[in-house]
C-alpha positions as CSV (number, residue, x, y, z in Angstrom):
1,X,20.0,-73.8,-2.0
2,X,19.6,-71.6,1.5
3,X,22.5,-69.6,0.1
4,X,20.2,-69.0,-3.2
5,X,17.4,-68.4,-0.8
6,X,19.2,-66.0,1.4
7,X,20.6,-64.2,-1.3
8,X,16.8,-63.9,-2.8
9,X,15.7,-62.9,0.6
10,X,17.8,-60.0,0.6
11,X,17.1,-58.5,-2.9
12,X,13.4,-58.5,-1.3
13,X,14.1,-56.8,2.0
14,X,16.4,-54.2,0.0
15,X,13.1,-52.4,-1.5
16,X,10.9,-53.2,1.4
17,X,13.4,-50.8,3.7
18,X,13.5,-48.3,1.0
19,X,9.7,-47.6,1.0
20,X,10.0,-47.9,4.2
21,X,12.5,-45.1,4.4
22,X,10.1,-42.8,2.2
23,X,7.0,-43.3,4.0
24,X,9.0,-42.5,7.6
25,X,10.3,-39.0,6.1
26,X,6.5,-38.7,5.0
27,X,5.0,-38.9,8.1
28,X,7.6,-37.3,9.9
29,X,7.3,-34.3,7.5
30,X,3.1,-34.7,8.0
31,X,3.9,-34.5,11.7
32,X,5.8,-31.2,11.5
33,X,3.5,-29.4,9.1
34,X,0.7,-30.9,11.1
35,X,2.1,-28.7,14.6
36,X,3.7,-26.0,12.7
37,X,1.6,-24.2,10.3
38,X,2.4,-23.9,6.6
39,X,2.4,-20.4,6.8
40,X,5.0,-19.7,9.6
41,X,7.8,-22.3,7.6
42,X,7.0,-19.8,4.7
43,X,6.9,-17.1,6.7
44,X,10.7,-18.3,8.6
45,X,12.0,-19.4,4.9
46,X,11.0,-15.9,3.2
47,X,12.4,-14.1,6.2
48,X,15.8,-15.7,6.4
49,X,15.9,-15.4,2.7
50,X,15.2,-11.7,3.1
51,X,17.4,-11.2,5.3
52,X,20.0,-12.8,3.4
53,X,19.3,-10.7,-0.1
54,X,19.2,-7.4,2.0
55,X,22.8,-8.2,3.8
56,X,24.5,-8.7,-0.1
57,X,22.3,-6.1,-1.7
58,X,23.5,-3.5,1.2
59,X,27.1,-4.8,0.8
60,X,27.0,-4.2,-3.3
61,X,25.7,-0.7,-3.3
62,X,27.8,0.2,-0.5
63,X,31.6,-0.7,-2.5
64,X,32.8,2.3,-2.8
65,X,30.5,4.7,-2.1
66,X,30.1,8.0,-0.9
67,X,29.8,6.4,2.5
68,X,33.7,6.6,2.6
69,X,33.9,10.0,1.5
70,X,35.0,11.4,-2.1
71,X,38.1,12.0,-0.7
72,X,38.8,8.1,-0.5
73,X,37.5,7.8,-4.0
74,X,39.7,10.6,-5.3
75,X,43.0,8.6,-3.9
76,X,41.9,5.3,-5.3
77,X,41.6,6.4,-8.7
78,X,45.0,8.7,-8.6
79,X,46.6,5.5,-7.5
80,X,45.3,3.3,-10.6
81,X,46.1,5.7,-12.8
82,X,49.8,6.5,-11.3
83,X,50.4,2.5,-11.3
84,X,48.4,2.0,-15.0
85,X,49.8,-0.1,-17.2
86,X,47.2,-0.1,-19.6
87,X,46.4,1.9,-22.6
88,X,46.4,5.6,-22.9
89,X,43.3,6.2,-23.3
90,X,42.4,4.3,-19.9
91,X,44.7,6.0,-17.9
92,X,43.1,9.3,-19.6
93,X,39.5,8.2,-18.2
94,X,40.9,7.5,-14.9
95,X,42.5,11.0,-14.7
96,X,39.0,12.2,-15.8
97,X,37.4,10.2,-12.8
98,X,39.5,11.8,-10.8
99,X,38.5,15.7,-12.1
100,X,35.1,15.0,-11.7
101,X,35.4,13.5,-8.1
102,X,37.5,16.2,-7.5
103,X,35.0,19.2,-8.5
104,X,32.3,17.7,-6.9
105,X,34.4,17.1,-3.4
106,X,34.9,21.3,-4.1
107,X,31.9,22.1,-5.0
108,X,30.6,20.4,-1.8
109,X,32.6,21.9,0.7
110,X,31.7,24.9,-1.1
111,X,27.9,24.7,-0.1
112,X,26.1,25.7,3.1
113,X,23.5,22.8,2.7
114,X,23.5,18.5,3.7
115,X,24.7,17.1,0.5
116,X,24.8,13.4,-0.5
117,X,27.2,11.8,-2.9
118,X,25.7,9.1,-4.9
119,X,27.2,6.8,-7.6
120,X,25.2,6.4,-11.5
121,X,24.3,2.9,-11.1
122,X,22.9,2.9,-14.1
123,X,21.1,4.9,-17.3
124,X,17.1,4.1,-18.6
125,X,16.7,4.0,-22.2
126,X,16.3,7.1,-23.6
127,X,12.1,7.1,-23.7
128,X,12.3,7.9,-20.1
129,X,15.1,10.1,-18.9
130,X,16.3,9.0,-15.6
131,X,19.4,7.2,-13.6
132,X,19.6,4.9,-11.0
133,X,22.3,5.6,-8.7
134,X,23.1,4.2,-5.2
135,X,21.5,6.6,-2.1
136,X,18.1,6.3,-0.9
137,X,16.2,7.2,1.7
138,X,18.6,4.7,4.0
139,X,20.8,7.5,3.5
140,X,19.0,10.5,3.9
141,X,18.0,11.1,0.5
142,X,13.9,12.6,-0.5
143,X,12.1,13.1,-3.6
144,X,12.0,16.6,-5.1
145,X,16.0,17.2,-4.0
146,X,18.4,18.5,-6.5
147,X,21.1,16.7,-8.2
148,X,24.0,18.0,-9.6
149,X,27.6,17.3,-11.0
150,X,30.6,18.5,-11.9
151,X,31.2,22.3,-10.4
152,X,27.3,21.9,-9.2
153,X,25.5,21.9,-12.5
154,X,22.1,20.5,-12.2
155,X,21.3,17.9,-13.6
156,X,17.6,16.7,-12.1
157,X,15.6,16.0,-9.4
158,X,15.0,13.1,-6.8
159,X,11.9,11.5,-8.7
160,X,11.6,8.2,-6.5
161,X,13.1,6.9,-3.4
162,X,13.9,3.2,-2.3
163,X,15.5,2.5,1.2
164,X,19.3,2.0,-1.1
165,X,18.6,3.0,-4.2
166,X,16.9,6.4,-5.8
167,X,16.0,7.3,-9.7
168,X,16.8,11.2,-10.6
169,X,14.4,12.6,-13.3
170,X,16.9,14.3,-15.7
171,X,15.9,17.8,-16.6
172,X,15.7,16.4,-20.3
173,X,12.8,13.9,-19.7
174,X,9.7,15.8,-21.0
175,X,7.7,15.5,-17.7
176,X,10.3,17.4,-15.7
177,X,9.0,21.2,-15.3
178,X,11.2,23.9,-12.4
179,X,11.5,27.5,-12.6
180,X,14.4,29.0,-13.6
181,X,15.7,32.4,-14.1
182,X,18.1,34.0,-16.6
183,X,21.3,36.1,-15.5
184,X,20.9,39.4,-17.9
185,X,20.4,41.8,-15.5
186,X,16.3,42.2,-15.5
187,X,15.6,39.5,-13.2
188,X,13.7,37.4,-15.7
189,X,12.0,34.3,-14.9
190,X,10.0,31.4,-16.3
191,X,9.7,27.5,-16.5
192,X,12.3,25.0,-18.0
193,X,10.6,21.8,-19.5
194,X,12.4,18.8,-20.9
195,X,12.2,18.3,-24.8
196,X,12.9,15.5,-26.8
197,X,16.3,15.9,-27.8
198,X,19.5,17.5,-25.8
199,X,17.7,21.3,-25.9
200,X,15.3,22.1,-23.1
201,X,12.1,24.3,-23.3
202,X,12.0,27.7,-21.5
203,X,8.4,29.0,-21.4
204,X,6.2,31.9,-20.0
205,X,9.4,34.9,-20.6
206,X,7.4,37.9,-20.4
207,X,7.3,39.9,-23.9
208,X,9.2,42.9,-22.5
209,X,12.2,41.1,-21.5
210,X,15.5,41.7,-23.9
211,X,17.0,38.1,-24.4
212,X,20.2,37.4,-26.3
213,X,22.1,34.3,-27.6
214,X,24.0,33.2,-24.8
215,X,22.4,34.3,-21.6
216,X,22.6,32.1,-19.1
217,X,19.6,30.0,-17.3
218,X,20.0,29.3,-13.4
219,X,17.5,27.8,-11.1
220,X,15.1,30.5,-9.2
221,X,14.0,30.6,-5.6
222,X,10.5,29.5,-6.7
223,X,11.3,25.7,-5.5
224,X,12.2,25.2,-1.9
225,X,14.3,21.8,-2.7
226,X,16.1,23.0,-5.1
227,X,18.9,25.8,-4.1
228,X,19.3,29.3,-6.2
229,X,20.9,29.8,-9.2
230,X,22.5,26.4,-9.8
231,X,23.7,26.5,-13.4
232,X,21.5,24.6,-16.3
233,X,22.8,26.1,-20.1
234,X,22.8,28.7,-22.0
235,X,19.8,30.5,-24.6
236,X,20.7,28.8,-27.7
237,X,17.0,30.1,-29.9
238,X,14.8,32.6,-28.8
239,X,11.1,32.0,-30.2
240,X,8.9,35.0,-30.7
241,X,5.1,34.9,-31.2
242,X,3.5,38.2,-31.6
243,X,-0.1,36.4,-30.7
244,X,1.3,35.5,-27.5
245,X,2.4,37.7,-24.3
246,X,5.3,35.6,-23.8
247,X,8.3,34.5,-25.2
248,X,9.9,31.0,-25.3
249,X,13.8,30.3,-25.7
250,X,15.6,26.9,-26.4
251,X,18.6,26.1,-23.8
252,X,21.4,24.2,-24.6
253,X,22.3,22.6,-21.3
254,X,26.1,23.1,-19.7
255,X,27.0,19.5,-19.2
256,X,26.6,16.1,-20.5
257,X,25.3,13.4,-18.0
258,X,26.3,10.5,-19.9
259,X,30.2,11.0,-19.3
260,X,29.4,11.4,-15.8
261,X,29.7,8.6,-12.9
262,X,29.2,10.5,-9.8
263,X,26.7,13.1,-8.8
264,X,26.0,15.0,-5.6
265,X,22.3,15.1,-3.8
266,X,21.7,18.8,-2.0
267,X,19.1,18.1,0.4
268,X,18.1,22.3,1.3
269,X,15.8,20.7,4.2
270,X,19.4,20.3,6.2
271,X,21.9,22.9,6.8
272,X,25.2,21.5,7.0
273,X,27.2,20.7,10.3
274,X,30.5,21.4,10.1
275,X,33.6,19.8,11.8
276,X,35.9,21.5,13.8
């Protein structure tokens, strides 16, 4: 019988200490919030949290990029594509990585301006016409700047800024407008628009002005960000209304930015420094 009753004593005590467990972590938890408001735990929580997000977010956007030079990028992809064992056509778009990496690396030792070399992070659907890629105003870059690729084709514009990140309004999004000029010899000028569709807009070409199939559209010196005649396309309609004093002309742009992964920022608010 005490055996029974010792045994029954301690089936009882078991819950009693468990409760008791719960109501000391309680109080003790009443007693920290009590001296510590609730809004400097949130405050320490959110900031250790933040701190922790911005350390792996700066670490993603920074693998392999621009920070280490196009140079560095250049050799990485010759070496997969040199040791590729895989299909043909993915050692062809490797070799095509490296062409474009290596145009832009020319065409920016080429310039007399800051430049910034930024990777397509990713594409918007097609309603609005703009990239993400991975430079922002951590690195120097501003709204309004010029982007370009390949040989220094522009492409669009800085539209917004984040401190690692930055979206470029392509010249194809209907709410981008610059001034351009056309290479034929009479110094004409007007404004690009985007259009729905691959063709851009030119309007306000004076009436007088001889255009023909083919000329070529180049950025004027209207725009302080953006430099002189960077290449856009070529006249691919002209559009004549006798009502009107001007002219218009569809341009058929020189690139494609959807087979492009790298682009370059020129920032015309910094003259470049260079090493000896």
């Amino acid at each position: 019988m005490p055996l029974l009753a010792q045994k029954q004593s301690s089936k009882t005590t078991k819950p009693v200490r468990i409760i008791s467990t719960i109501t000391f972590v309680i109080f003790f938890l009443f007693i920290i919030f009590s001296w510590t408001p609730a809004s400097i735990v949130l405050e320490k929580t959110q900031h250790i949290l933040y701190s922790t997000s911005s350390s792996l977010n700066t670490f993603i956007v920074q693998i392999f990029s621009p920070s280490d030079s196009l140079n560095s990028q250049i050799n990485y992809y010759q070496e997969l594509a040199a040791n590729s064992v895989s299909s043909q056509t993915e050692t062809a778009q490797l070799k095509r990585r490296v062409k474009e990496l290596e145009e832009l690396l020319g065409y920016q030792q080429s310039v007399e301006y800051k430049t910034i070399a930024a990777k397509v992070l990713s594409y918007a659907p097609s309603e609005q016409l703009t990239l993400l890629i991975d430079q922002g105003f951590h690195d120097g870059v501003k709204t309004g700047l010029a982007v370009v690729i390949n040989t220094g084709f522009l492409i669009g514009t800085i539209d917004s800024v984040s401190e690692y990140t930055s979206t470029v309004r392509l010249l194809e999004d209907p709410q981008s407008s610059i001034p351009v000029s056309i290479i034929n010899g009479e110094s004409t000028s007007g404004m690009l628009n985007g259009e729905e569709g691959f063709l851009l807009h030119m309007y306000f070409i004076p009436h007088d002005r001889i255009l023909s199939i083919g000329d070529i559209i180049v950025t004027s010196n209207l725009y302080e960000r953006i430099p002189n005649e960077l290449p856009i396309g070529t006249i691919h309609e002209i559009i004549l209304d006798e009502t009107s004093p001007f002219q218009e002309a569809l341009v058929e742009p020189l690139y494609s930015t959807s087979e492009y992964s790298n682009v370059l920022i020129i920032d015309t608010t910094s003259v470049r420094i260079y090493e000896e």
